[in-house]
C-alpha positions in Angstrom: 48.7 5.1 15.0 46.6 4.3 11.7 44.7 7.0 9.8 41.4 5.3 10.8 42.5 5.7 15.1 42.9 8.8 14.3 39.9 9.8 12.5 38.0 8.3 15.3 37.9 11.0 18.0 37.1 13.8 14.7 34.0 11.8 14.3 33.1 10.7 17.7 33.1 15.1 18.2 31.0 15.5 15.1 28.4 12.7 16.5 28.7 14.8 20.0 28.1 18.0 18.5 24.8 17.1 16.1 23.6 14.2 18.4 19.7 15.0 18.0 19.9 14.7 14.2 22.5 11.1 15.0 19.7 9.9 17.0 16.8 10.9 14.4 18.6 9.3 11.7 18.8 6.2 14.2 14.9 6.0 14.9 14.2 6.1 10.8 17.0 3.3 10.1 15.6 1.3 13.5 12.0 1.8 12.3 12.9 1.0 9.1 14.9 -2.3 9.8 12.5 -3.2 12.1 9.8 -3.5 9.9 11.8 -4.5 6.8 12.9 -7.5 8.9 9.1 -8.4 10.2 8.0 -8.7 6.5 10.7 -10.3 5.2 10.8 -12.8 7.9 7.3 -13.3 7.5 7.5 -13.4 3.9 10.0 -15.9 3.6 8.8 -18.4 6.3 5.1 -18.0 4.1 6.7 -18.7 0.7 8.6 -21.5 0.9 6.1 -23.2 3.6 9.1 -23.3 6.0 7.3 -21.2 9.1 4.1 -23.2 8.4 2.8 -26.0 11.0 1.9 -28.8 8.5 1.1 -31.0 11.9 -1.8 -29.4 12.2 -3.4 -30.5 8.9 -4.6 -34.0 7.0 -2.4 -34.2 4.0 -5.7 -32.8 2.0 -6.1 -29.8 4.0 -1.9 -29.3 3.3 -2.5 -29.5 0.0 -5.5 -27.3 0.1 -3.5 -24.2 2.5 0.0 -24.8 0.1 -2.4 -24.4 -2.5 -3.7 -20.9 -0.8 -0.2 -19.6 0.1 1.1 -19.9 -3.3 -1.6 -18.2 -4.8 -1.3 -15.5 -2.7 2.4 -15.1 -3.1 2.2 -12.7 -5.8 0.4 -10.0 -3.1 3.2 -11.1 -0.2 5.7 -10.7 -2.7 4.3 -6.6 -3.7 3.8 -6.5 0.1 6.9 -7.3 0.9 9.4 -5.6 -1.5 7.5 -2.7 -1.7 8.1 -2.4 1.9 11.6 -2.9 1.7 12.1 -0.8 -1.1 10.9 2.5 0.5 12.7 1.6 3.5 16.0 1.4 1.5 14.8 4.8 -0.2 13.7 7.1 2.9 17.0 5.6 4.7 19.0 6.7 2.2 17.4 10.1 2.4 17.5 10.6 6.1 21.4 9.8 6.1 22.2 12.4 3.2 19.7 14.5 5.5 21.7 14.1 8.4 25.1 14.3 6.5 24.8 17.6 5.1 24.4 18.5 8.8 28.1 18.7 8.8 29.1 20.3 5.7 30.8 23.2 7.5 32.7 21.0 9.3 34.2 18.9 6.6 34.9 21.8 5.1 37.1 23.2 7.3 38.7 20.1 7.0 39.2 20.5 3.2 41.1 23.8 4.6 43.1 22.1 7.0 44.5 19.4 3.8 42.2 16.2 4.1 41.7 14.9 1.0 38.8 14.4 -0.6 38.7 10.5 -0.7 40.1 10.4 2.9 36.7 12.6 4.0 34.5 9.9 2.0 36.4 7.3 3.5 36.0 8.6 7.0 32.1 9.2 6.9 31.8 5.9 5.4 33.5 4.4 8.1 31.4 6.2 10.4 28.2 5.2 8.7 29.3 1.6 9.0 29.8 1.9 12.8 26.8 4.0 13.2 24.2 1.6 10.9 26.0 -1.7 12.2 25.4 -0.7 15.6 21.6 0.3 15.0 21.1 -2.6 12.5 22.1 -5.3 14.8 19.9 -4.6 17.7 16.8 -3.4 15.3 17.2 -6.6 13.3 16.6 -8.6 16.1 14.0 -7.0 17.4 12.1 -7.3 14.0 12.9 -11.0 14.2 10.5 -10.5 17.3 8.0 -8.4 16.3 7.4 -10.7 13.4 4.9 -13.2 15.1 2.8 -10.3 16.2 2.9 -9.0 12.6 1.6 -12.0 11.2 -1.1 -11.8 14.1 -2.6 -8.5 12.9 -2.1 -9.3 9.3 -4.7 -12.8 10.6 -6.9 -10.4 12.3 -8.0 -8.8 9.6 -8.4 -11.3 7.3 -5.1 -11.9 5.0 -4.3 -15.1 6.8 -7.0 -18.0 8.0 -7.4 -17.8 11.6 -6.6 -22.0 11.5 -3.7 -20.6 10.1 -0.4 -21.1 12.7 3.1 -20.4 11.9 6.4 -21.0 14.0 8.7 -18.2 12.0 12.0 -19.7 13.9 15.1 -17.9 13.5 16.2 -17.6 9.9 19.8 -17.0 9.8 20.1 -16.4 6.2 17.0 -13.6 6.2 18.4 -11.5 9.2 21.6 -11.3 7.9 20.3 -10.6 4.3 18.6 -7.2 5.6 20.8 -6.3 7.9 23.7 -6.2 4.9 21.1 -4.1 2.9 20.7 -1.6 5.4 23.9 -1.3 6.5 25.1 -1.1 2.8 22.2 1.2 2.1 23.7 3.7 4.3 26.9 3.4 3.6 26.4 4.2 0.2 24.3 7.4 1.3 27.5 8.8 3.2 29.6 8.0 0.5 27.6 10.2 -1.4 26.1 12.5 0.7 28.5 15.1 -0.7 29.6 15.2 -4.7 32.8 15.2 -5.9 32.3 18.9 -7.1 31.0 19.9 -3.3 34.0 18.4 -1.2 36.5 20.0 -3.8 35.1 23.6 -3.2 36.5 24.5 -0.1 34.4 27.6 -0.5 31.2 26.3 -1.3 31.6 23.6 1.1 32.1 26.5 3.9 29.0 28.1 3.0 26.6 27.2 6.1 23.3 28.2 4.2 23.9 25.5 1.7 22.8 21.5 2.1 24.9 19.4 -0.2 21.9 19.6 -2.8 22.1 23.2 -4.0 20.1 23.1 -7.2 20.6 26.5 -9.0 19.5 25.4 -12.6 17.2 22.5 -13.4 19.5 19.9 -15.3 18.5 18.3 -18.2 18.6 15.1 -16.3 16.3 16.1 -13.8 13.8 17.4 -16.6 14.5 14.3 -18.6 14.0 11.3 -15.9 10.7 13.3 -15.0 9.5 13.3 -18.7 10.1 9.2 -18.6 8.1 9.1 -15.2 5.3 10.6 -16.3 5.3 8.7 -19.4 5.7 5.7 -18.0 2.8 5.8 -15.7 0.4 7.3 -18.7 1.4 4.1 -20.8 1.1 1.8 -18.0 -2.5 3.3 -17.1 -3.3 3.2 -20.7 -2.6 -0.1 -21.8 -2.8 -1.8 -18.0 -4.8 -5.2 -17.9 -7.5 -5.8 -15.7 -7.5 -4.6 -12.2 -9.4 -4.6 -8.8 -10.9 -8.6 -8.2 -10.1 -9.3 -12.0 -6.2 -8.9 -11.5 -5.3 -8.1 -7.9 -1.7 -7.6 -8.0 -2.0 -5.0 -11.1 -4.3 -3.6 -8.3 -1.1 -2.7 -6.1 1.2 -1.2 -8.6 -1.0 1.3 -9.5 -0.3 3.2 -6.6 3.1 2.1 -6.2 3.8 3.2 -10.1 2.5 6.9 -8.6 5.6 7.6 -6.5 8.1 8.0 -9.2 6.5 10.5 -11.0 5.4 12.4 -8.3 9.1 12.7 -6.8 10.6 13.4 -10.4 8.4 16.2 -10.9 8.5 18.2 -7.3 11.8 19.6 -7.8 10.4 20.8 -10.9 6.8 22.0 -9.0 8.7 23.4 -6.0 10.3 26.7 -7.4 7.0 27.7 -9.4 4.7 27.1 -6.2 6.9 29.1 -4.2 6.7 32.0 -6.5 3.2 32.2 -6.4 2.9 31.9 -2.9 5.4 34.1 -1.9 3.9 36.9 -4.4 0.7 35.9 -2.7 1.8 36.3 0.9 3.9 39.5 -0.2 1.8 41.4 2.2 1.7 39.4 4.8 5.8 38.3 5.1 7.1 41.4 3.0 10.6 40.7 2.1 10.6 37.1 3.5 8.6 35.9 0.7 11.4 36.6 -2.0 13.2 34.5 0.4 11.0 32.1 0.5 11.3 31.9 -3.4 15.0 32.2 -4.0 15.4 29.3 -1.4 13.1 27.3 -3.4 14.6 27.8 -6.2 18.2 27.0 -4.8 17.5 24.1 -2.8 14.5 22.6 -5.0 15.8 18.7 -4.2 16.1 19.4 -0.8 12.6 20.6 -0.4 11.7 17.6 -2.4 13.1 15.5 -0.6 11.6 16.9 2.4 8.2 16.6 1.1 8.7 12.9 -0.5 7.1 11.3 2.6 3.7 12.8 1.9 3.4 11.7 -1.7 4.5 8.8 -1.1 1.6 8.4 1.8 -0.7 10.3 0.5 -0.2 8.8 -3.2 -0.6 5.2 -2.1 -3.2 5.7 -0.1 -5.1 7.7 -2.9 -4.1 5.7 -5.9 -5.4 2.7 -4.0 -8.6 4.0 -2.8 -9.2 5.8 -6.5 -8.5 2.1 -7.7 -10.8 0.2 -5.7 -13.9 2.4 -6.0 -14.9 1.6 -9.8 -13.8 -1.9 -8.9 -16.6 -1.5 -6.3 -19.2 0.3 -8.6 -18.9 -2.3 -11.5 -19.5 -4.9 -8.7 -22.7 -3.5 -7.2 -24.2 -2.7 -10.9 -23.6 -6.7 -11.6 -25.5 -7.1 -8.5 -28.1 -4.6 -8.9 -28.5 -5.6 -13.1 -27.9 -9.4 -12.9 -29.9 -10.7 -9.3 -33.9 -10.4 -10.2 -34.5 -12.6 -6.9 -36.6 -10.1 -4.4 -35.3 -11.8 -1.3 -32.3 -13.9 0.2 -31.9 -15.9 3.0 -28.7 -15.9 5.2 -28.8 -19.9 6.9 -25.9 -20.7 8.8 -26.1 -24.5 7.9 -26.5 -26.4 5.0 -29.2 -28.2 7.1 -30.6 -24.5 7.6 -30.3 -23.9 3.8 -32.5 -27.1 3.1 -35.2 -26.3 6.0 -35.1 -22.5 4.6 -36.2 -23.5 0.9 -38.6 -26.6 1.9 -40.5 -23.9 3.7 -40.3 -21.2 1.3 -41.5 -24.0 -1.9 -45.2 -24.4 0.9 -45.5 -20.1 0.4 -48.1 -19.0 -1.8 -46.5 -15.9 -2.5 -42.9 -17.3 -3.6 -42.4 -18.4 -7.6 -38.4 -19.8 -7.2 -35.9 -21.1 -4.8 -32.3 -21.2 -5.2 -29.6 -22.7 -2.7 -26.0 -21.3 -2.6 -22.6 -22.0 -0.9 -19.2 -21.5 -2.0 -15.8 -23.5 -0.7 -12.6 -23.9 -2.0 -11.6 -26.8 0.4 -12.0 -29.2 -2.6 -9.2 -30.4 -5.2 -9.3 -30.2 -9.1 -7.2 -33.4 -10.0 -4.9 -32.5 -12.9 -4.2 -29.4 -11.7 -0.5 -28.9 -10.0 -1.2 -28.8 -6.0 -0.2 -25.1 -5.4 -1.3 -23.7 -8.7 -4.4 -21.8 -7.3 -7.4 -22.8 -6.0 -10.5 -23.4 -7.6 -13.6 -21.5 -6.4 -16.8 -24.4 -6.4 -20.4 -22.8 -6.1 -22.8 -25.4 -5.1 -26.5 -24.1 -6.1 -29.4 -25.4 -7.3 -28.7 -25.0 -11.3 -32.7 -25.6 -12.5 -33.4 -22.3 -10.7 -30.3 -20.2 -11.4 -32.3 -18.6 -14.5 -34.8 -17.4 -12.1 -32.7 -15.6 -9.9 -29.7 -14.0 -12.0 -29.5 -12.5 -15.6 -27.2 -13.9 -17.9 -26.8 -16.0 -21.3 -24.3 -18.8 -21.5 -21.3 -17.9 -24.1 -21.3 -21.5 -24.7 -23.7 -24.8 -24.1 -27.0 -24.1 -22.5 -28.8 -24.5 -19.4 -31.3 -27.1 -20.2 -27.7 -29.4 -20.3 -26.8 -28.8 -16.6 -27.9 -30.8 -13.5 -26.2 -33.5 -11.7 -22.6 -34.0 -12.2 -23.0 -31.4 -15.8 -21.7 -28.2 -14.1 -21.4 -24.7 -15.8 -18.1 -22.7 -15.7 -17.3 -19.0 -15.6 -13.6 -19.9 -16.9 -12.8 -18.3 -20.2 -10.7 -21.1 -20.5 -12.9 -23.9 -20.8 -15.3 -25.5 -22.9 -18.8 -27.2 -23.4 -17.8 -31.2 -22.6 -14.3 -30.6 -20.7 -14.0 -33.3 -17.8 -13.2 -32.4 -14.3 -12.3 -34.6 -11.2 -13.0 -33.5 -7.7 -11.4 -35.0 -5.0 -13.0 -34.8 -1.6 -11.6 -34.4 2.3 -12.9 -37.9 2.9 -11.3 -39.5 0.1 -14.2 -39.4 -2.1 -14.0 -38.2 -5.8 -16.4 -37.3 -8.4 -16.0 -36.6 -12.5 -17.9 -33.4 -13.6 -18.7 -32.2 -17.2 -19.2 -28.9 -18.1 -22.7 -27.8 -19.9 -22.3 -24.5 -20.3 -19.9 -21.6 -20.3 -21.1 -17.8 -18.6 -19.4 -14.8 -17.6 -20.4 -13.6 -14.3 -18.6 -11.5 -11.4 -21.1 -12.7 -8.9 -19.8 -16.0 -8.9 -16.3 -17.1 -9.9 -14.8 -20.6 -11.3 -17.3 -23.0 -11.5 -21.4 -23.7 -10.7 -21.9 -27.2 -9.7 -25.6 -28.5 -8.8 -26.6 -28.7 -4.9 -27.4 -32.1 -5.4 -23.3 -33.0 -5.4 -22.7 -31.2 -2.3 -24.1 -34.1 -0.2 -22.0 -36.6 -2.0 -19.2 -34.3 -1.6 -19.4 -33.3 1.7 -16.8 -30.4 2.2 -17.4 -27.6 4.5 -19.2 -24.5 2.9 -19.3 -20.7 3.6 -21.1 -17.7 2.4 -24.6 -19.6 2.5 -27.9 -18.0 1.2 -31.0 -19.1 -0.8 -32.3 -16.2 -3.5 -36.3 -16.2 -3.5 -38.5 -14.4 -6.0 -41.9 -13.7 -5.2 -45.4 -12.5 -6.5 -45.7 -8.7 -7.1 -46.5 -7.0 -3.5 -45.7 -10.4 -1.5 -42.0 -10.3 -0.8 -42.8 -8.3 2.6 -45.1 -11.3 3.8 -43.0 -14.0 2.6 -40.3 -12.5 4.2 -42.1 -12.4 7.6 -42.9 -15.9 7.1 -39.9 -17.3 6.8 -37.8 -14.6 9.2 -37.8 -17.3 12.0 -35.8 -19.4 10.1 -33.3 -17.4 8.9 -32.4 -13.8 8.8 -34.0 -12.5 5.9 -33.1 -9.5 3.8 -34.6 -7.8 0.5 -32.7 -7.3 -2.5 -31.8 -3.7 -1.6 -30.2 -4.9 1.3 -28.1 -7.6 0.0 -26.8 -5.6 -2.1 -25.7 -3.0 0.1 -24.3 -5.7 2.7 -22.2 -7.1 -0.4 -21.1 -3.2 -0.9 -20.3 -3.2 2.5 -18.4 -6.2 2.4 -16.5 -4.9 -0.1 -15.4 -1.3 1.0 -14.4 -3.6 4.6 -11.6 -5.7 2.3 -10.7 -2.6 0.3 -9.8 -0.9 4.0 -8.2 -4.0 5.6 -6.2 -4.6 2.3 -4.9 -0.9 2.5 -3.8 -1.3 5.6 -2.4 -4.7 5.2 -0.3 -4.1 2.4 0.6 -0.6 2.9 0.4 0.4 6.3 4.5 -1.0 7.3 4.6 2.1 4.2 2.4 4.5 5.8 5.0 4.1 9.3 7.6 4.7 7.3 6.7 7.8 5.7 5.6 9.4 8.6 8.7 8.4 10.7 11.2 9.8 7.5 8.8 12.8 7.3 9.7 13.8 10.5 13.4 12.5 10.3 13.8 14.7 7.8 12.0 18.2 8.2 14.1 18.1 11.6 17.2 17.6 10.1 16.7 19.8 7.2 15.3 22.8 9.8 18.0 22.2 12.2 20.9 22.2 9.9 20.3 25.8 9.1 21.1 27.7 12.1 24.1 30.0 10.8 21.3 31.0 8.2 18.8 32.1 11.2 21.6 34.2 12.7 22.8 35.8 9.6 19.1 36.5 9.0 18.7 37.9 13.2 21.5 39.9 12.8 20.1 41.6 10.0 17.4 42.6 11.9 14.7 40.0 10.9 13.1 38.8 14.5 12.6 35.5 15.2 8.9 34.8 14.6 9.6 36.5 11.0 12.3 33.9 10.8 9.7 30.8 12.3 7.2 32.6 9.6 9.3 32.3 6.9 9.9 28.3 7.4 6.3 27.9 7.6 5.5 29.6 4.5 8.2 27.3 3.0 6.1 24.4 4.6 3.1 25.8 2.7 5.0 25.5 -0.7 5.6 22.3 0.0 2.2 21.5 0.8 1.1 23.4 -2.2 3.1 21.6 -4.3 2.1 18.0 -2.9 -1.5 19.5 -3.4 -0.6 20.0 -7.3 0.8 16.7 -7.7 -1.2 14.8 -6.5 -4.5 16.4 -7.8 -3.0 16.2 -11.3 -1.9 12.5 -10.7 -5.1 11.7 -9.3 -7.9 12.7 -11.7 -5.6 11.2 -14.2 -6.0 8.0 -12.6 -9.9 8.2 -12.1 -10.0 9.4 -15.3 -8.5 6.1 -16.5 -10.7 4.1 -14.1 -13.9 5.9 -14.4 -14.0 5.2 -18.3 -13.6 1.9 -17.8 -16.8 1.5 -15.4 -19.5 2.7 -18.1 -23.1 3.0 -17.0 -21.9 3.1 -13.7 -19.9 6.0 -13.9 -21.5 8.2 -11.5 -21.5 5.2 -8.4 -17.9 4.7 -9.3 -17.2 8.6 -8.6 -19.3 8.2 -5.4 -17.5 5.0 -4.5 -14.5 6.9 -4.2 -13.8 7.8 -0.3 -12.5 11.4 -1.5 -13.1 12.3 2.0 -10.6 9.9 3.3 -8.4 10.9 1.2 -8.4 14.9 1.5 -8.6 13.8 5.7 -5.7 12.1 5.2 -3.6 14.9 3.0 -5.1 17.3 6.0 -3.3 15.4 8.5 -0.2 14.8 6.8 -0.2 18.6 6.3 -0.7 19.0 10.3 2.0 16.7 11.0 4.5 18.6 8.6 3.6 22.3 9.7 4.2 20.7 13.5 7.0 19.4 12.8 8.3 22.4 11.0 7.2 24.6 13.7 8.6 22.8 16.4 12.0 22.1 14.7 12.5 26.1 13.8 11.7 27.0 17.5 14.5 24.6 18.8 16.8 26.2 16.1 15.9 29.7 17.3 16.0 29.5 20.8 18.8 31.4 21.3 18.1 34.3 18.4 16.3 37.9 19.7 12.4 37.9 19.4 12.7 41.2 18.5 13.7 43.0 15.2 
């Protein structure tokens, strides 16, 4: 019979024996393949136009959508990898969790004359049976949930609801995730236990230690989190624009977070848990220098643990911190740069027209300006699927009545007609542009003038064109300015028409608008994270509490009870907290700082454009969900310990 027959039963015993943490280490790898395999199904399908239904569109409108997906590929792409990434990470964790389940075991079989390498080999082995089997079946169910994930991600806005895919079945995809998974873990069993652990039959026998006993803080450790930090500080200090200016710098803000957050919690961990335990002296007595010298021991381990939560917690923060002066800058623009008193929300071009004849008959109004904004037009000379080109069709004579702003370049007494004015950095006064129409039709604009605006974006081209034109329009509104003291008559006048809303309240609609996007985007590209996160949270605190039952006897049979002993793992919970609490306070005014100096005058909106609330509600139920699990993990442990002293 071969070695590997043989090994077979050994394992099959050790699966037996620690089935709960097997079965939580396969819900985080099935979780985590699942939605690996969703996004990169999706992703794939998206980026090469494979998955798309091109029979559903006129060659224009294919142009137009491959135009769309390619520009957005740089956001699937962060999406996407991101995704996978932390899945890779937290799966790798959860096995090395689940491993060090059984260093007592594999000890004893360092007694009994198994090598080293034959007790890598034969958790390897088992971590390729084990992930294959899980990998299989979750891979093919993320084939099927990847439909409905492209559904949700429509729903709120990421894709066009005209939008329709057919993902298929792509071969090459599945297999590609399930190898990374399977080799993901794998590689965690291989080394789940060091070289130096296996070969102390001693320490290996120890039951209070994890396979990450961390008595001195290497150089390494201190020297990696040194680089994290300083990598982030550059990359906030010198990082180009972000928020609408650059979106996908946007997302690796809070991505960039992670890494120093989980270099520097081993470091946190055994300070936190000093003060804490001298602080709760009274309270736990001698179980607080526990609580310390186990901190202090196993600082990784409770890093580990706690990694979940700053990775949630920081993304979700990082993001939100990222988006609000984003947000402040953009109402300021609106609040400094619009001097209309009134706009007018048509739902038709026909509307639009009706809307300013009748407002041009009021005594009380002094300017009219129409507006709509497409992108289903072409800019010949451009490659198709470079990006899409933003065309604002208003009524140019009036646009110095209604906004604030100099030209950089040219002037306004040169626009009208087919002369258009550009908010490109990159052109000039005189460059040619050809538009080519749905129906066929094309038209040759020149550019008079060149401004810099973040109301509109790309180019300004006079109403007038729009009818030759003819493309279908959104975001409709005409911008009124009135007498002193008649914009509340006017705006009764005209009410029946269209909806009509003062300045105030366009603003605050656009504000609105905003924070919507800023939400649906979170969620969107981070909220496959956020699953993950919580799933390894709890993956792991159960391991991690579980695999320390010979320390719970030892500690009941020296006459500590058992709620002392369920005390003393919350008060560890509570370090860990604390210490998430630390880092990501420290992490996060540094990143407002950096934002908030950017935003200028508008440094107090920026601050209040910030949803702090979200994000303490969101570290408060993080910190729920840990002490839970914690506490519900330690009373499975200690179910058969005395409750009394």
């Amino acid at each position: 019979m071969s070695s590997t027959a043989r090994q077979l039963p050994v394992s099959v015993a050790f699966v037996r024996h620690h089935l709960s943490a097997y079965v939580g280490a396969a819900v985080l790898l099935g979780v985590a393949t699942v939605i690996a395999t969703a996004e990169m199904v999706l992703y794939t399908g998206l980026a090469s136009g494979a998955a798309v239904d091109w029979s559903q569109f006129s060659e224009f409108d294919a142009r137009v959508v491959r135009s769309s997906l390619t520009a957005s590929r740089g956001i699937l792409q962060v999406m996407c990898f991101t995704t996978v990434a932390v899945a890779l990470v937290l799966v790798f964790l959860g096995f090395r969790n689940m491993l060090a389940l059984r260093r007592r075991e594999l000890g004893q079989m360092r007694l009994a004359g198994a090598s080293v390498l034959r007790i890598r080999g034969m958790i390897a082995l088992e971590a390729l049976i084990f992930s294959a089997i899980v990998v299989i079946l979750a891979v093919l169910l993320g084939q099927l949930f990847a439909h409905p994930f492209y559904l949700l991600l429509q729903n709120i806005g990421v894709f066009g609801q005209s939008l329709h895919v057919n993902l298929g079945f792509p071969v090459v995809t599945l297999l590609a995730v399930a190898a990374g998974m399977i080799l993901c873990s794998i590689i965690a069993a291989w080394f789940s236990l060091r070289g130096r652990q296996t070969a102390n039959v001693l320490e290996a026998l120890d039951g209070n230690t994890t396979g990450q006993a961390a008595r001195r803080m290497g150089v390494m450790r201190i020297a990696v989190a040194a680089l994290s930090v300083a990598g982030l500080a550059l990359f906030l200090l010198f990082m180009p624009d972000t928020g609408s200016e650059n979106p996908v710098a946007s997302l690796l803000v809070p991505l960039l977070i992670v890494f120093p957050l989980g270099a520097l919690a081993p470091l946190v961990v055994p300070a936190v848990a000093r003060a804490i335990s001298w602080i709760l002296r009274p309270i736990i007595r001698g179980s607080g220098v526990l609580v310390a010298q186990r901190a202090n021991r196993d600082a990784r381990r409770f890093a580990s643990n706690v990694l979940p939560v700053l990775i949630l917690v920081g993304v979700m923060g990082g993001f939100s911190i990222g988006s609000g002066p984003d947000q402040a800058t953009m109402q300021a623009d609106y609040d400094t740069q619009i001097t209309a008193d009134l706009v007018a929300l048509p739902e038709t071009t026909e509307q639009a027209d009706t809307v300013a004849d009748d407002a041009a008959e009021e005594d009380g109004v002094t300017g009219v300006m129409r507006s709509a904004s497409t992108t289903r037009l072409i800019e010949v000379g451009r490659p198709d699927g470079t990006f899409l080109t933003v065309f604002n069709f208003v009524d140019l004579t009036s646009y110095t009545d209604m906004f604030v702003g100099e030209p950089t370049s040219g002037s306004f007494a040169d626009v009208g007609g087919n002369r258009i004015v550009s908010t490109r950095e990159t052109d000039e006064v005189g460059d040619l542009i050809e538009v080519e129409a749905p129906g066929g039709q094309t038209v040759q604009l020149e550019v008079g003038a060149v401004i810099s605006s973040r109301i509109y974006t790309d180019l300004l081209v006079d109403w007038n064109v729009l009818e030759t034109l003819n493309p279908q329009v959104w975001d409709l509104r005409v911008f009124l300015t009135t007498v002193p003291g008649q914009s509340g008559t006017v705006a009764d006048a005209l009410s029946e028409t269209a909806p009509m809303l003062t300045k105030a309240e366009f603003v605050q609609t656009r504000v609105e608008q905003r924070q919507s996007s800023a939400s649906s985007g979170n969620i969107a590209l981070f909220g496959t994270v956020y699953a993950l996160a919580i799933v390894a949270m709890i993956q792991g605190l159960a391991a991690s509490t579980l695999n320390r039952r010979s320390e719970y006897r030892m500690l009941n049979l020296l006459g500590i009870s058992r709620p002392r002993i369920i005390t003393t793992l919350l008060s560890e919970a509570a370090v860990l907290l604390t210490t998430s609490a630390v880092l990501l306070t420290a992490a996060f005014a540094f990143i407002a700082w950096r934002y908030l100096s950017g935003a200028g005058d508008a440094v107090a909106t920026a601050i209040a454009a910030i949803p702090w609330g979200e994000i303490a509600l969101t570290f408060g139920a993080m910190s729920a969900l840990f002490l839970s699990t914690v506490f519900v993990s330690a009373l499975i442990a200690t179910r058969k310990l005395t409750s009394d002293a």
